[in-house]
C-alpha positions in Angstrom: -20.6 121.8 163.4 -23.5 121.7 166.5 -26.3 123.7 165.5 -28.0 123.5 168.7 -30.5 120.9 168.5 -30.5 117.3 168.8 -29.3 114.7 166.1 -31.5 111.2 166.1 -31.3 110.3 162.7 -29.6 107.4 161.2 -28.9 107.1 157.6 -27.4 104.5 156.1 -25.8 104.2 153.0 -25.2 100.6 151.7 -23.4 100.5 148.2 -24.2 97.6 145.8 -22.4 96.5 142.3 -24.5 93.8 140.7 -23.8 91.5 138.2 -24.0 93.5 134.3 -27.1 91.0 133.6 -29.1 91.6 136.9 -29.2 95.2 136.4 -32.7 95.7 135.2 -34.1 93.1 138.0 -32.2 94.8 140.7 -34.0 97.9 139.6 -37.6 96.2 139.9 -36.8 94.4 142.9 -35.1 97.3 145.2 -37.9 100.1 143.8 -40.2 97.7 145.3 -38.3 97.3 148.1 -38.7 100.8 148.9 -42.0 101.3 148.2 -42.6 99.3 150.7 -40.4 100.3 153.0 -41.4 103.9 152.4 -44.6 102.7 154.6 -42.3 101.8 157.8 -43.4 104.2 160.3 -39.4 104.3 161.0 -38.4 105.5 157.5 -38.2 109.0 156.8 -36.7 108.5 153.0 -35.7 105.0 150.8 -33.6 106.3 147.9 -32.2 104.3 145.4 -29.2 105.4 142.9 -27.6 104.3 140.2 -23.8 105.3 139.5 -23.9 107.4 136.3 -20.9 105.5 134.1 -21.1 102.3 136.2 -24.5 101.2 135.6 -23.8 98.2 137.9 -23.2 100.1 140.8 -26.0 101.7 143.4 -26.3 103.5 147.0 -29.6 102.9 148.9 -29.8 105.9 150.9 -32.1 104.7 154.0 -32.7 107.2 156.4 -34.4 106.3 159.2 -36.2 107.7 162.7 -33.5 105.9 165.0 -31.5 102.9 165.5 -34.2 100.9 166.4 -36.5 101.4 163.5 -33.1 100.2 161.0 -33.5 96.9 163.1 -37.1 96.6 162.7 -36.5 97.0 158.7 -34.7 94.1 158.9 -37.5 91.9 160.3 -40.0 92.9 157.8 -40.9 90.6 155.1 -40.5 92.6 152.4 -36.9 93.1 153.2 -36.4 89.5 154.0 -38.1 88.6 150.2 -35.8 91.2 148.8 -32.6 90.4 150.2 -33.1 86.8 148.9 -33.9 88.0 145.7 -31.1 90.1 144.8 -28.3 87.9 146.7 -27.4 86.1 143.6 -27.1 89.6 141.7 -24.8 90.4 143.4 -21.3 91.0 141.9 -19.3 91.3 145.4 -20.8 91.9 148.9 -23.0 95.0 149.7 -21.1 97.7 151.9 -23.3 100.0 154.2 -21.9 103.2 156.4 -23.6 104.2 159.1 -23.9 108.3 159.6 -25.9 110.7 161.4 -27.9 113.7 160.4 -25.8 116.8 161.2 -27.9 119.6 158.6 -30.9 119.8 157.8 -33.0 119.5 161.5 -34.2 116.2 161.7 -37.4 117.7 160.8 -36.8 119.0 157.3 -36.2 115.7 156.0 
């Protein structure tokens, strides 16, 4: 459904299973991921999940201003330490899906 008004945000979801025994540091290491990125100009919300029943298993839920301010993410350092970091906690690849805001307005996020 269109409400009228123009979509520009991207949020991205990018699902993560991590090894049983990197749990805890995954925890540390992506909260301080997105503290950090929390102070992006580009970022409107960094959330991080955990799957209740598979402790192993997260969603980052990255929403950000545009497409452009995703890429810049990527360039920060603080992204670059992290994703070294948690590589080898990794338990398979990370997945992310790409969506745009439909409700609420881009504004009440």
């Amino acid at each position: 459904m269109h409400y009228g008004f123009a979509m520009s945000l991207l949020i991205v979801h990018v699902q993560v299973c991590v090894k049983s025994e990197s749990v805890e540091a995954f925890k540390r290491a992506t909260s301080t991921n997105a503290h950090h990125s929390l102070q992006e100009r580009g970022i409107v919300r960094f959330d991080v999940v955990q799957q209740e029943g598979e402790p192993t298993r997260f969603v980052l839920v990255e929403v950000y201003r545009d497409a452009n301010a995703a890429a810049l993410h990527k360039e920060t350092s603080h992204y670059r330490v992290w994703r070294d970091l948690v590589a080898p906690m990794m338990a398979e690849p990370r997945r992310s899906l790409r969506y745009s805001n439909v409700a609420p307005e881009d504004g009440g996020w």
